[in-house]
N, C-alpha and C positions, 0 to 999 in steps of 0.2 A: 548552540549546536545540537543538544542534545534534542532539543524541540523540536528541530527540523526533521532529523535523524526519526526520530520517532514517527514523525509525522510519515515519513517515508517507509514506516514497516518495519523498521528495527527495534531491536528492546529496548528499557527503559533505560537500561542497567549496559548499555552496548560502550560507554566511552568507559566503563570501570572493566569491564569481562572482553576486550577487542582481539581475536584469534589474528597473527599475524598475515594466515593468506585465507583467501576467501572465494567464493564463486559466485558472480555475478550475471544475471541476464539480463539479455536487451527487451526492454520495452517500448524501445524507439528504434527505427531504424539507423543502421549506420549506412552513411551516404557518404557518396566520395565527392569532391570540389567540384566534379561538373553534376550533381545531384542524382548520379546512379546508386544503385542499390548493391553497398559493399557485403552487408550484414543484416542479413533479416533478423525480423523481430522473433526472440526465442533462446537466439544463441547464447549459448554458458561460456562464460570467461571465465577459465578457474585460473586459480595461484595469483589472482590480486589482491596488491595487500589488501592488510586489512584496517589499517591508519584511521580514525574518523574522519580526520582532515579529507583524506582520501574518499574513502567512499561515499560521503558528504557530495562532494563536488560531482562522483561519478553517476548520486540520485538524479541530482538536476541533470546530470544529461542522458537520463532513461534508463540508467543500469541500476536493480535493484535485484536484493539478494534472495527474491523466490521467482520463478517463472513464471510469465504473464498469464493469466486465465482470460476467459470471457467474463469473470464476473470480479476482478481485479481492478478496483477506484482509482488509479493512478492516471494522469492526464492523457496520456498516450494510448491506455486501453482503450479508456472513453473517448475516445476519438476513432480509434480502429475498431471498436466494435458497434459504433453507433448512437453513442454520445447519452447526454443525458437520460433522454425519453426512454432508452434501455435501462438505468440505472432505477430510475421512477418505477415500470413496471415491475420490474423485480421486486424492488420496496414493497409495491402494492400489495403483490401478491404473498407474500410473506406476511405481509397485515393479515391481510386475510387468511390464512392457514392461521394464524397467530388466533387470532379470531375465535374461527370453526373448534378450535382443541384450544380450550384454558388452560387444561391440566397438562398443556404436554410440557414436558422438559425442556428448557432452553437453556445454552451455555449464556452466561453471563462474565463479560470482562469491566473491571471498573476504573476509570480515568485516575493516575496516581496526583493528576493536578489539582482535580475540580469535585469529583466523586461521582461520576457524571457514570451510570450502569448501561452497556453497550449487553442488546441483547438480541440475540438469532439461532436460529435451528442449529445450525454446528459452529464449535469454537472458533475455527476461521472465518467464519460471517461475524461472528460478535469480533474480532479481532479488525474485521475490513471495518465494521460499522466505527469502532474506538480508534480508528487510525483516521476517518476522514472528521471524528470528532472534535482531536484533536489537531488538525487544522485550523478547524474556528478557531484553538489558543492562540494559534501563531496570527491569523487575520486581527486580531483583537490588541495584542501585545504590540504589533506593529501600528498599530493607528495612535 
């Protein structure tokens, strides 16, 4: 649980530290039984728990506990903002700035599994980059 959990953007440390209510947004839309559009993508659900069990269950159905961006690896971004080929160029281009300035600063986040260093211009790019990391564990764990 905690892998997944993690893998979905929460701390490592999230099944020992769990705040009872929490606020959560949609990164999928909520759609009603005849496939209308209940809830756009965005909305904050505050005051759910905050149980892992719980919000475990409420990742896989697109609610996770930061607001979607355009530059947010979750399945649902990359699909509403244009999928892989967005996610590559950006890559790219971050290479390349990376590149251009050796000396610049980069936050650096380190994998507590593998030691595996996630590194990008600002800490929540190194935290997106160690979150889809972290995925491979679970692709791998599972086979």
């Amino acid at each position: 649980m905690k892998a997944e959990l993690v893998a979905n953007g929460y701390a490592w440390n999230y099944l020992d530290t769990w705040q009872p209510k929490i606020t959560l947004y949609r990164h999928a839309p909520g759609l009603t039984v005849t496939g209308e559009l209940a809830f756009p993508v965005g909305t904050p659900l505050p005051q759910l728990p905050g149980e892992p069990g719980y919000v475990l269950k409420m990742a896989r159905n697109g609610m996770l506990p930061y607001p979607p961006t355009d530059s947010c690896e979750c399945r649902w971004c990359v699909e509403r903002t244009g999928g892989v080929d967005v996610i590559k160029a950006t890559k790219d281009i971050a290479a390349g700035i990376e590149s251009d300035n050796p000396d610049m600063k980069l936050s650096t986040v380190t994998c507590q599994e593998c030691g595996y260093e996630a590194k990008a211009l600002t800490e929540p790019g190194a935290i997106s980059k160690l979150r889809v990391h972290t995925k491979a564990h679970e692709v791998t764990s599972t086979v």
